[in-house]
Residue frames as qw, qx, qy, qz and C-alpha x, y, z in Angstrom:
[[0.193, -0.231, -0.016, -0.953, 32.93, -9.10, -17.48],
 [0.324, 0.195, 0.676, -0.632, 30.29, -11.55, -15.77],
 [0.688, 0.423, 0.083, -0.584, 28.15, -12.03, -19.05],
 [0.383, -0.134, 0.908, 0.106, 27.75, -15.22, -21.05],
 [0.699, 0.420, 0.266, -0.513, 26.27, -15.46, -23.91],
 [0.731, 0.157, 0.621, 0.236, 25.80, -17.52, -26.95],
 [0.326, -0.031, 0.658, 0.678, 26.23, -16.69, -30.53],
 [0.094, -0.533, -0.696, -0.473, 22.64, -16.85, -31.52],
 [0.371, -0.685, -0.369, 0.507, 22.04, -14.63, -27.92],
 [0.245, -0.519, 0.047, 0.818, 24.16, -12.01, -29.37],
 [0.039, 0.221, 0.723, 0.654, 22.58, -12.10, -33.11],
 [0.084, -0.628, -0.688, -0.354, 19.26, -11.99, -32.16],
 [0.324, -0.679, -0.291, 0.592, 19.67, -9.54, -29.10],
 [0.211, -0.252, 0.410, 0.851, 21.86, -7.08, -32.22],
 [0.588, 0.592, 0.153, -0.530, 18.48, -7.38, -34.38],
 [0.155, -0.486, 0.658, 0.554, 20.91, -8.98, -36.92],
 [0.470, 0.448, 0.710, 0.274, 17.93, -10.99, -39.38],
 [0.269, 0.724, 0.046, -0.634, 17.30, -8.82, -42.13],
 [0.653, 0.081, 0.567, 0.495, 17.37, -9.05, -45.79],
 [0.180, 0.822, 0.029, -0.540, 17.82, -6.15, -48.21],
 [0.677, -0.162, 0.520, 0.495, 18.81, -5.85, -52.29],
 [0.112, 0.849, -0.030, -0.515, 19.83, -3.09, -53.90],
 [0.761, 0.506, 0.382, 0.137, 19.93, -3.94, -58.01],
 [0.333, 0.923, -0.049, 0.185, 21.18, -0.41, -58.75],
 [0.248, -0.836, 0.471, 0.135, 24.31, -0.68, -56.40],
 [0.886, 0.267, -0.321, 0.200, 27.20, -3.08, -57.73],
 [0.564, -0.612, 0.535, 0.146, 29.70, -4.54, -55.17],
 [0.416, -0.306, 0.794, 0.320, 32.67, -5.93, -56.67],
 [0.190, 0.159, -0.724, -0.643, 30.15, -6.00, -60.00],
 [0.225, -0.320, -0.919, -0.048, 27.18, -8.13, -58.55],
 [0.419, -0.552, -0.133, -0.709, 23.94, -6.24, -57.36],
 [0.059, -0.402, 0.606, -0.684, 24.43, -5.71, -53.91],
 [0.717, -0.361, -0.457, -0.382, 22.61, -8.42, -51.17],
 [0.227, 0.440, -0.706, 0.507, 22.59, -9.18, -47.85],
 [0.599, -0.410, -0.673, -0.141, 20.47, -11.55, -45.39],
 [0.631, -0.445, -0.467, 0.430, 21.73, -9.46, -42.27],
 [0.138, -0.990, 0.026, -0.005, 22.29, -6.49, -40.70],
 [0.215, 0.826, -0.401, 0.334, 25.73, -4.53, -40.42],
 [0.699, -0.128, -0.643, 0.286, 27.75, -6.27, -38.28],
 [0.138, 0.199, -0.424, 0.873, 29.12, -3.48, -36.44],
 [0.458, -0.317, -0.068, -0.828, 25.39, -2.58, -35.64],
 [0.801, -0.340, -0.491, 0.049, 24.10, -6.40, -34.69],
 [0.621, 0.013, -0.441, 0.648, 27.05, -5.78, -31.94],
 [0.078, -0.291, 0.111, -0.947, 26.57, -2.25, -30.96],
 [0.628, -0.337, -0.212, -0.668, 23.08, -3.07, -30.15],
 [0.793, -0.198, -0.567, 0.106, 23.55, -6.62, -28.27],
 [0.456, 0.092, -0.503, 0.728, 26.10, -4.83, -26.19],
 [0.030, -0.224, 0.354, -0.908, 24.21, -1.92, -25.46],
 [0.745, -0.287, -0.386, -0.463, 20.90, -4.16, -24.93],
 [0.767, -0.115, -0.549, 0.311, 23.44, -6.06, -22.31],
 [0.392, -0.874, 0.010, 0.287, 24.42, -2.69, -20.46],
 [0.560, -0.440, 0.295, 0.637, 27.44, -2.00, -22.31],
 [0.335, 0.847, -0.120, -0.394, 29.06, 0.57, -24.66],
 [0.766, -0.188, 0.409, 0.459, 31.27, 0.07, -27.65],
 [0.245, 0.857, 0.171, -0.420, 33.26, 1.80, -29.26],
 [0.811, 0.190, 0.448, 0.325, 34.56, 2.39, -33.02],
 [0.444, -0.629, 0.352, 0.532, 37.03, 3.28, -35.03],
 [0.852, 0.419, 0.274, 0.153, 38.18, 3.67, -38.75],
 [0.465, -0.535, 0.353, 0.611, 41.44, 5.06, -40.42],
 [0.539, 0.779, -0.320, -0.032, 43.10, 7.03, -43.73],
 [0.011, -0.787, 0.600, -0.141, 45.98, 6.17, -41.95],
 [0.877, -0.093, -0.464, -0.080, 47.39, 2.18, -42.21],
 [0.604, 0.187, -0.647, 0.426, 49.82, 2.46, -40.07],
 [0.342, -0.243, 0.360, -0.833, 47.84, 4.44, -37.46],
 [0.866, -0.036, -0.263, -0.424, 45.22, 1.59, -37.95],
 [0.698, 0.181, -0.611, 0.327, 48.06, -1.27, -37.03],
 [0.073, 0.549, -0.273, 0.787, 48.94, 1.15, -34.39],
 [0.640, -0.315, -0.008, -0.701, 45.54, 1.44, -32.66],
 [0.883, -0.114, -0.421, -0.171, 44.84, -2.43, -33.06],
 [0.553, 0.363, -0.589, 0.463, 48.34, -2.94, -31.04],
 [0.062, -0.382, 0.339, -0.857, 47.65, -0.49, -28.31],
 [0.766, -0.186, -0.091, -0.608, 44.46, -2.20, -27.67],
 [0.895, -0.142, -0.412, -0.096, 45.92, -5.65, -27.51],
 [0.514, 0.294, -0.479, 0.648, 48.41, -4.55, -25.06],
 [0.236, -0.271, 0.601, -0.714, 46.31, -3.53, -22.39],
 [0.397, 0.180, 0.870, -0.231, 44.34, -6.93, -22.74],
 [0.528, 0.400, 0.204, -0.720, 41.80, -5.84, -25.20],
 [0.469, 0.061, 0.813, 0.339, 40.24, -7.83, -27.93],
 [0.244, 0.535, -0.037, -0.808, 39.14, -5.84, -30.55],
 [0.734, 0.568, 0.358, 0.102, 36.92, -6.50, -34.03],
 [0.084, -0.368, 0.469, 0.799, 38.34, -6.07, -37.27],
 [0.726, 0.530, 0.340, -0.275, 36.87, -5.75, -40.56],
 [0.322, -0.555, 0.593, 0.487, 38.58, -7.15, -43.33],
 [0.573, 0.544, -0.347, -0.505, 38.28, -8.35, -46.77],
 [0.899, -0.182, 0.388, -0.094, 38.43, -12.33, -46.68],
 [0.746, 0.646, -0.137, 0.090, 40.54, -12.58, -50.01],
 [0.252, 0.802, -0.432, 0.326, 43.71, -11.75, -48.17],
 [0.581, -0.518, 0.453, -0.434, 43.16, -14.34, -45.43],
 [0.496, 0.385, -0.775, -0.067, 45.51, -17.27, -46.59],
 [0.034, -0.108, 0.952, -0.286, 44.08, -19.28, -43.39],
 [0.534, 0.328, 0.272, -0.730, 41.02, -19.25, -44.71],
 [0.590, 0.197, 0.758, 0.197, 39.70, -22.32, -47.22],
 [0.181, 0.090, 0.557, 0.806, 40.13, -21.31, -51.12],
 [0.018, -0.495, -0.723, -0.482, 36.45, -21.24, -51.31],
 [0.192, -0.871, -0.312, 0.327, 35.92, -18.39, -48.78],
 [0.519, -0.369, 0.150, 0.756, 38.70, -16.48, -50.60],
 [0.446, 0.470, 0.538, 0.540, 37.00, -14.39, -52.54],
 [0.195, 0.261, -0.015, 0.945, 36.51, -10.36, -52.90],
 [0.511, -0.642, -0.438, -0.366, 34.31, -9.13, -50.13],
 [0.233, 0.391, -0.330, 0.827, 35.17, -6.50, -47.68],
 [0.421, -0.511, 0.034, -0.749, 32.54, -6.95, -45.00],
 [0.738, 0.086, -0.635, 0.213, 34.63, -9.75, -42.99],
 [0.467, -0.740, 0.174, -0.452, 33.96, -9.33, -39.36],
 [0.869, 0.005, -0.465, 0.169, 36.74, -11.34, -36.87],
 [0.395, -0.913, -0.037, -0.094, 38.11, -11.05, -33.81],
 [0.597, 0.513, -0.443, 0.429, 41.62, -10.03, -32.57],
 [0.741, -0.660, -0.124, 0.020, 42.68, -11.35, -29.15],
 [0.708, -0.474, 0.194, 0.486, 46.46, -11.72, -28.98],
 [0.517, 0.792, -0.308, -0.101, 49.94, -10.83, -30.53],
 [0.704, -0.352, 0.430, 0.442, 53.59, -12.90, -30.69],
 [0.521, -0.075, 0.478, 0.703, 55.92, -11.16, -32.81],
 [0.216, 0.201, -0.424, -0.856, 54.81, -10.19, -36.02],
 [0.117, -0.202, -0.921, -0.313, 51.52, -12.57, -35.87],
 [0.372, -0.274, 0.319, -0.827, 48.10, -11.88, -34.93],
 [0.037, 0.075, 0.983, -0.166, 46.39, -14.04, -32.78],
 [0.466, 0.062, -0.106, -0.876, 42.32, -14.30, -34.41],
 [0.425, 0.302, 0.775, -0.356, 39.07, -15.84, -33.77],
 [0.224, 0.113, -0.418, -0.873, 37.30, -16.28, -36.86],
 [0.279, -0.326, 0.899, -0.085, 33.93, -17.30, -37.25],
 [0.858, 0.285, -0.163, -0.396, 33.71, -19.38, -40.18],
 [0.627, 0.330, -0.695, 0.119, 36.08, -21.56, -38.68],
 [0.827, -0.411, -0.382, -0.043, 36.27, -23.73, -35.35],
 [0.744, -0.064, -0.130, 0.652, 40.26, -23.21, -34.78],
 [0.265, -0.918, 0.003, 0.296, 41.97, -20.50, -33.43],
 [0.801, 0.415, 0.131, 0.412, 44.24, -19.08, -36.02],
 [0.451, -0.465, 0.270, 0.712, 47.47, -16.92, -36.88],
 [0.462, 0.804, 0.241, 0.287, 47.62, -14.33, -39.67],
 [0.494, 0.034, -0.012, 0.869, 51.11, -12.12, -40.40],
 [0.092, 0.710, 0.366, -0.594, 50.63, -8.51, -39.82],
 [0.050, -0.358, 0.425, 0.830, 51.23, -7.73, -43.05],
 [0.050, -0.192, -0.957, -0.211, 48.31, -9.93, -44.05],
 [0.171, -0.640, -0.641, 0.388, 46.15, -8.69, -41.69],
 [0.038, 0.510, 0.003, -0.859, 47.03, -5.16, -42.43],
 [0.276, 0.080, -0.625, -0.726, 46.05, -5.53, -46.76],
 [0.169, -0.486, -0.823, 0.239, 42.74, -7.52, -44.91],
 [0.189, -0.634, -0.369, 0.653, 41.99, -4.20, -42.68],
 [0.033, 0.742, -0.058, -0.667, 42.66, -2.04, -45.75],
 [0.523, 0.218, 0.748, 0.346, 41.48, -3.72, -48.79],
 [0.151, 0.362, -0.038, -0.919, 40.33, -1.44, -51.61],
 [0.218, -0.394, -0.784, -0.428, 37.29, -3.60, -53.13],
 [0.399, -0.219, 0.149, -0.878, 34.09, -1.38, -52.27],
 [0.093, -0.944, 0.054, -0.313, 33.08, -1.20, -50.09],
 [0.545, 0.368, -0.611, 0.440, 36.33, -0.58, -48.32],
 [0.671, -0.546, -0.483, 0.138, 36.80, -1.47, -44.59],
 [0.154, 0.776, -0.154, 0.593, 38.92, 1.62, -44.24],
 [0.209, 0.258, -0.679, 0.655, 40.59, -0.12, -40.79],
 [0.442, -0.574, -0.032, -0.689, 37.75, -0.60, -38.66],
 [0.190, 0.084, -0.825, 0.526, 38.19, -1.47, -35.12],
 [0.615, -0.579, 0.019, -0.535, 35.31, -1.97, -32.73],
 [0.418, 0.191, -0.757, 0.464, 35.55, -3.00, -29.20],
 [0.458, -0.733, -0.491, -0.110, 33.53, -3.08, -25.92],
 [0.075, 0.622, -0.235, 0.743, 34.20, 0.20, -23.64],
 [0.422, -0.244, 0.482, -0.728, 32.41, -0.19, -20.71],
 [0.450, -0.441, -0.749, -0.206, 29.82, -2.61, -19.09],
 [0.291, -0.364, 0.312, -0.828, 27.30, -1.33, -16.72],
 [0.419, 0.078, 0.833, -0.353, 24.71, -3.16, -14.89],
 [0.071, 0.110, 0.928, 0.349, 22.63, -5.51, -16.99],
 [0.597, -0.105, 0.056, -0.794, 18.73, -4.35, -17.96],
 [0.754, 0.219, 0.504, -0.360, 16.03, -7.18, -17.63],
 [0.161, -0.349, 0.799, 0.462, 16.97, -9.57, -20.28],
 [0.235, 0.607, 0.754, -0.093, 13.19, -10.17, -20.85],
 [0.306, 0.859, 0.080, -0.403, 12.39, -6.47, -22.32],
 [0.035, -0.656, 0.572, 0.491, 15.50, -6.72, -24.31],
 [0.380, 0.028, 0.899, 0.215, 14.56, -9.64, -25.84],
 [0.272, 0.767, 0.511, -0.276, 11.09, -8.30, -26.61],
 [0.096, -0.849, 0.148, 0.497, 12.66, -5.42, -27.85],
 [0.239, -0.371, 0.833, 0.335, 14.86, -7.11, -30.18],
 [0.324, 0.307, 0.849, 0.282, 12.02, -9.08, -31.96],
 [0.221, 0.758, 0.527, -0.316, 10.06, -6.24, -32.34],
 [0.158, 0.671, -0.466, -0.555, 12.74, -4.12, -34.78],
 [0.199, -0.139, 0.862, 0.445, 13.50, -7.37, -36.75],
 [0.335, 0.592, 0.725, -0.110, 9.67, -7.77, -37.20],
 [0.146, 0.827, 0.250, -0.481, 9.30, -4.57, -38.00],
 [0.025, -0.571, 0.598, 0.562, 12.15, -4.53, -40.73],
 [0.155, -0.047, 0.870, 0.465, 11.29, -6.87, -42.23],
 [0.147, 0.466, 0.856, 0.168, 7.68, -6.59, -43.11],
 [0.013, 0.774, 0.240, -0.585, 6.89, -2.33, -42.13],
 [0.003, -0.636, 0.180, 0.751, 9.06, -0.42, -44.89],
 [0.544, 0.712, 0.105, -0.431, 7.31, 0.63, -47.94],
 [0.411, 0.747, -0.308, -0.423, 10.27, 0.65, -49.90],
 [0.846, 0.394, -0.305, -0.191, 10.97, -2.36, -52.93],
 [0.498, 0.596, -0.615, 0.139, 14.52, -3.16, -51.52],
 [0.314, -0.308, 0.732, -0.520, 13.88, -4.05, -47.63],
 [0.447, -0.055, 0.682, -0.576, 13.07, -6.64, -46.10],
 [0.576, 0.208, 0.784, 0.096, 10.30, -9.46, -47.51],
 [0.421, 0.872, -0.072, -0.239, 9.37, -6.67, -50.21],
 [0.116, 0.584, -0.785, -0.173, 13.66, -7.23, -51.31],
 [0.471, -0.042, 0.881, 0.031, 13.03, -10.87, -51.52],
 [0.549, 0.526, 0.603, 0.240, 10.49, -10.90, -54.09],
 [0.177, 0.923, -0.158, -0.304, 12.05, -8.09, -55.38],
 [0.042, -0.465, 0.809, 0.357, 14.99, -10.60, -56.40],
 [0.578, 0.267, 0.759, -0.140, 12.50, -13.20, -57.12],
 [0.576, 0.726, 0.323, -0.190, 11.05, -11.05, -59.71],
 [0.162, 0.861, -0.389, -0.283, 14.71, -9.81, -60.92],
 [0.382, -0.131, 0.891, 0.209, 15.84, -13.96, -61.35],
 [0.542, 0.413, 0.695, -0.231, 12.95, -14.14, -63.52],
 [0.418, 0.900, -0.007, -0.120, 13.87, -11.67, -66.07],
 [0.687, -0.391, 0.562, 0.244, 17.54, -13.28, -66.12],
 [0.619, -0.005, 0.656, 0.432, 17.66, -14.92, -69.22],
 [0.367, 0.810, 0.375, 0.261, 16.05, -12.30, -71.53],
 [0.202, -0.952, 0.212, 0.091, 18.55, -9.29, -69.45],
 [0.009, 0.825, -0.536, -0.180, 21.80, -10.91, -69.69],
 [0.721, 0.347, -0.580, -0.153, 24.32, -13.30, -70.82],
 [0.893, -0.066, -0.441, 0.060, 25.32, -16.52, -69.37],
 [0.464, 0.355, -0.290, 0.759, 28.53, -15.28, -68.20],
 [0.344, -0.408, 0.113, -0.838, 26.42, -12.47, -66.21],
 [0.829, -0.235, -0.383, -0.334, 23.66, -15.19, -64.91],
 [0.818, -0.136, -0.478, 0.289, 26.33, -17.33, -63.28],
 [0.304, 0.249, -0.427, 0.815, 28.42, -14.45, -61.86],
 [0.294, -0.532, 0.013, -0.794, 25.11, -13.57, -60.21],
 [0.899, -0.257, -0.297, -0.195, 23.38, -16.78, -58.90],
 [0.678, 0.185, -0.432, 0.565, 27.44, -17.26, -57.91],
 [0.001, -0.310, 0.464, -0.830, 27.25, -14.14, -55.42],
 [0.672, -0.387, 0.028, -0.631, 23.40, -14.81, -54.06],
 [0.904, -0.248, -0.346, -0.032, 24.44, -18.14, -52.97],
 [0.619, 0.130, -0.378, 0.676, 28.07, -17.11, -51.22],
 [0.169, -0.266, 0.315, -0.895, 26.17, -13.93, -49.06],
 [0.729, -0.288, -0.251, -0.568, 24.01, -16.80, -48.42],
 [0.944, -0.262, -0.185, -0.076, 25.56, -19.95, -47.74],
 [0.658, 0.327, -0.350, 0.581, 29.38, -19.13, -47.45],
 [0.133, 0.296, -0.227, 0.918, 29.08, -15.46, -45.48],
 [0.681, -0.384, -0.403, -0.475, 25.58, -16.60, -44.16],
 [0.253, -0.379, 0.778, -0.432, 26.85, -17.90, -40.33],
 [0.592, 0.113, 0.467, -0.647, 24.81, -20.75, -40.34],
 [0.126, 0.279, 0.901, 0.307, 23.73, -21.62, -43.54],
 [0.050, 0.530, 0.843, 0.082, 20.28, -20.28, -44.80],
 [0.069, -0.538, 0.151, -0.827, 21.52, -15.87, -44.81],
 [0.180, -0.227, 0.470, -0.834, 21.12, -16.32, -40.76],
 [0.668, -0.289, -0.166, -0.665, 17.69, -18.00, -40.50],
 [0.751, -0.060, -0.626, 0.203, 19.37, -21.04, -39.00],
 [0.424, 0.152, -0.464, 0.763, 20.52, -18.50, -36.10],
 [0.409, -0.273, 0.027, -0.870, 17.62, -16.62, -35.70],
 [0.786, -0.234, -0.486, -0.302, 15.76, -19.92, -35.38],
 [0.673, -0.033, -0.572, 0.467, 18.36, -20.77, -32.25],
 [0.141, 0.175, -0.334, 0.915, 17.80, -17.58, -30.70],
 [0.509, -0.401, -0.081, -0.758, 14.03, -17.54, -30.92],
 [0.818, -0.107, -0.553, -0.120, 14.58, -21.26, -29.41],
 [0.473, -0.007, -0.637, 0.608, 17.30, -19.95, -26.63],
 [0.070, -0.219, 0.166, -0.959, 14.76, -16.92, -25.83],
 [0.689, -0.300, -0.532, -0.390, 11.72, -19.39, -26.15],
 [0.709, -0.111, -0.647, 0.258, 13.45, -21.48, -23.57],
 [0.359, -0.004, -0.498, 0.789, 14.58, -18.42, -21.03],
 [0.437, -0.234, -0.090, -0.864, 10.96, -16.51, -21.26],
 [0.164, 0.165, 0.961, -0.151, 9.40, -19.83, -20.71],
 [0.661, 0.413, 0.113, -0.616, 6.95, -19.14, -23.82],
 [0.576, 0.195, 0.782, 0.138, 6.17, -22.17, -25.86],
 [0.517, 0.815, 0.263, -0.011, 4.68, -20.08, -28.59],
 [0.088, -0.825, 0.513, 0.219, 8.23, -18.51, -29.18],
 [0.489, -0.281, 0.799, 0.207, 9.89, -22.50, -29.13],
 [0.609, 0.614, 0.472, -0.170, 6.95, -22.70, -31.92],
 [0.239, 0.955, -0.029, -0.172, 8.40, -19.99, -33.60],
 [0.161, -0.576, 0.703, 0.384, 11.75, -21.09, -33.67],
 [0.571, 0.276, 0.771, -0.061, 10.37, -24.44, -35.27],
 [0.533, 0.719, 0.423, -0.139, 8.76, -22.46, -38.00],
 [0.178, 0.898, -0.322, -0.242, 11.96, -20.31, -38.89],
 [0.201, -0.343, 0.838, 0.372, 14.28, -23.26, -39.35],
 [0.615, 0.431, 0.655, -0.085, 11.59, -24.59, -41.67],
 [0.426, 0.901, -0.049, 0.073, 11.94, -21.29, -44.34],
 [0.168, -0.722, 0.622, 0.252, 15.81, -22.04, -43.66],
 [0.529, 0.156, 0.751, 0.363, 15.39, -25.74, -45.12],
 [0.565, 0.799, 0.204, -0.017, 13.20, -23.35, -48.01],
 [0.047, 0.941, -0.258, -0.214, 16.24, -21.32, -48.20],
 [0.349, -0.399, 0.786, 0.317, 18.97, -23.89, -48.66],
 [0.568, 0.495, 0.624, 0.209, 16.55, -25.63, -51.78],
 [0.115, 0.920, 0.107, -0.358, 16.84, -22.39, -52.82],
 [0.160, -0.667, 0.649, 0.328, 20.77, -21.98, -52.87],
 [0.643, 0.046, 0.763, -0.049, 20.16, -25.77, -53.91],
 [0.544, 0.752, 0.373, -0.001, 17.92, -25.07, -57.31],
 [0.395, 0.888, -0.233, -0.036, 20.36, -21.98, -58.49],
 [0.535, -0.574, 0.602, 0.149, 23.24, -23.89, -57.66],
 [0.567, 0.091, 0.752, 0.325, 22.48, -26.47, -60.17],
 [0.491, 0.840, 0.215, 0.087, 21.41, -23.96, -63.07],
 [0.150, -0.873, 0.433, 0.169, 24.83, -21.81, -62.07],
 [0.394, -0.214, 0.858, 0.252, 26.54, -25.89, -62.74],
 [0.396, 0.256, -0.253, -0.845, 24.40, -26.35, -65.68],
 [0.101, 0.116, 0.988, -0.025, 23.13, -29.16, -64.30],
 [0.406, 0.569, 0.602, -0.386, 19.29, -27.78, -64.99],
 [0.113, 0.074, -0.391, -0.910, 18.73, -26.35, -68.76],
 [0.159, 0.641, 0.750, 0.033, 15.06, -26.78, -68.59],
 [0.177, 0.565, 0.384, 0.709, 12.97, -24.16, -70.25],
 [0.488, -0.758, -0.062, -0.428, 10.85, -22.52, -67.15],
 [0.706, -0.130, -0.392, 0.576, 14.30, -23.06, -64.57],
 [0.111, 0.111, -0.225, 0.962, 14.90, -19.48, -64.10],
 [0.452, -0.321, -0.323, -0.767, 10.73, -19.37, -63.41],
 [0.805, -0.065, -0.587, 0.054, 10.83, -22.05, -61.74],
 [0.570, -0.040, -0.403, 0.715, 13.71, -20.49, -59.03],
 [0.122, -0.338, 0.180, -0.916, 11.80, -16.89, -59.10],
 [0.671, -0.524, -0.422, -0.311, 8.43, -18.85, -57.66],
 [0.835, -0.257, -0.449, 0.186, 10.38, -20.38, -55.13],
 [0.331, 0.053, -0.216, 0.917, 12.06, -17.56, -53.84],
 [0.360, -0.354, -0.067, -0.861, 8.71, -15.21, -53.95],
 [0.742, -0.373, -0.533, -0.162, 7.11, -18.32, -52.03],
 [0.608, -0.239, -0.402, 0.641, 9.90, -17.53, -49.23],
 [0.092, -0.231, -0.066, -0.966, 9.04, -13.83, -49.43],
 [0.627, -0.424, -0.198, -0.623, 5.24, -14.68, -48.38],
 [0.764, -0.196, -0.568, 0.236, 6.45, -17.26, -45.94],
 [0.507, 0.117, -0.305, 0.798, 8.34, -14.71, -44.31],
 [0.083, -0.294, 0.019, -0.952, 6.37, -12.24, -44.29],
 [0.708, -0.527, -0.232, -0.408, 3.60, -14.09, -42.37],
 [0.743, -0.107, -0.481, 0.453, 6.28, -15.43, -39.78],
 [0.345, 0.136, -0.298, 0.880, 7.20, -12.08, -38.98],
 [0.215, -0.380, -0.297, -0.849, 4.06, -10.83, -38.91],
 [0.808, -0.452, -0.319, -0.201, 2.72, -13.70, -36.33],
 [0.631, -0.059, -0.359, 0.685, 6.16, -13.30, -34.50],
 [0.100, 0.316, 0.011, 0.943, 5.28, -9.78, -34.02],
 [0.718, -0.330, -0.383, -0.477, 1.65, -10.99, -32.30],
 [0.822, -0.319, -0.453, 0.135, 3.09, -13.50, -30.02],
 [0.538, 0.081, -0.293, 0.786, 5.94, -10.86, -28.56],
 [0.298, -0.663, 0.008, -0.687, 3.08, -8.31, -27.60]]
């Protein structure tokens, strides 16, 4: 289609930093978290920020779902899927685990195999359709009920300079505008304070299963490492680099810095989750450090939001 872009190009273009955590929902049992936007959305946006439409798709129906995907790769098309990573036997054990908001592409077919780009992996892999299908239509919530997305069109490209602009100015804005407890640097020390009240709320058992999911929608499902801040930091560094603003390259600089916070993070609950910490003030200890990344954040975004006027 004439467009080239990186990874971190298409993240940050999609708005895709974001961090949000919602105590009262339970996925799969664990109070819902997430360091990013929707995928489908990051996309949607990038594309239509690039000149192009895309468009999507979801199903009651599996075999209409299968169906679709086919139809799509037969007239050349690669198409997302969303799937459920548990069911993806080319996937290492330690990604295998119950979590339905698996985002990968499908380029080819031979036979009964599909040919997929995944990426939390380097290689270009194979997955049966029968795999693929219990993937596409897992029933751990939330379910992926078959979605397909795909690019429709491209038109001519806008100015890749407003779009950029554009682009930092929602993520800023998420993260540091809404009022409410669960968004954005507010949701950070919103878990901060909810690690802190840990050991008096539940049992062990509980504790680990939690600390166990905040670090895997971090560091596992995280692209990157650090829920995304490693990526964001590459975009502000590839946008720094095409704007020719130095106060941007600055900016990347400052975001992989609250990613090294973020990985001590994972780092600290890691070793209470292995009970390698039983000090007394550990779970205190982990909420500081986590509210410290909340205020970190929230001035980053805030001076990121300054330099992009």
């Amino acid at each position: 289609m004439g467009i080239e872009v990186s990874e971190p190009m298409v993240f940050g273009l999609g708005s895709g930093l974001y961090f949000v955590h919602l105590p009262f929902l339970k996925v799969n049992g664990k109070p819902a978290i997430g360091y990013r936007q929707w995928f489908v959305s990051i996309f949607r946006k990038s594309i239509e920020r690039l000149g192009g439409k895309i468009a999507l798709r979801k199903f009651n129906d599996e075999q209409l779902g299968m169906e679709a995907l086919d139809q799509l790769l037969a007239q050349g098309k690669p198409a997302a899927v969303v799937t459920n990573v548990y069911y993806l036997d080319y996937l290492p054990e330690y990604f295998r685990f119950q979590f339905s908001g698996h985002n990968l592409v499908v380029y080819g077919k031979e036979q009964d195999e599909y040919l997929v780009s995944d990426p939390v992996i380097e290689t270009l892999e194979r997955v049966s359709g029968e795999q693929l299908q219990r993937a596409r239509f897992a029933q751990a919530s939330p379910r992926p009920k078959g979605k397909i997305y795909y690019i429709e069109s491209m038109g001519a490209a806008p100015p890749l300079a407003a779009q950029i602009r554009k682009s930092i100015d929602e993520v800023c804005y998420n993260m540091t505008v809404p009022p409410l407890p669960w968004l954005g640097c507010n949701g950070i020390q919103l878990l901060a304070k909810k690690i802190k009240a840990y050991p008096r709320k539940y049992d062990e058992a509980t504790i680990n299963a939690y600390f166990s999911n905040i670090i895997q929608m971090q560091e596992v499902i995280g692209t990157g490492g650090a829920g995304f801040r490693f990526m964001y930091a590459a975009y502000l560094q590839e946008a720094g680099q095409l704007l020719q603003q130095e106060k941007l390259l600055h900016m990347a600089q400052e975001m992989t810095a609250i990613g090294d916070e973020w990985r001590l993070f994972a780092s600290a609950a890691a070793k209470i989750l292995k009970g390698r910490n039983q000090e007394d003030n550990r779970f205190l200890e982990l909420s500081e450090m986590l509210y410290a990344i909340g205020d970190k954040e929230r001035l980053f975004f805030k001076t990121l939001k300054k330099i992009n006027q």
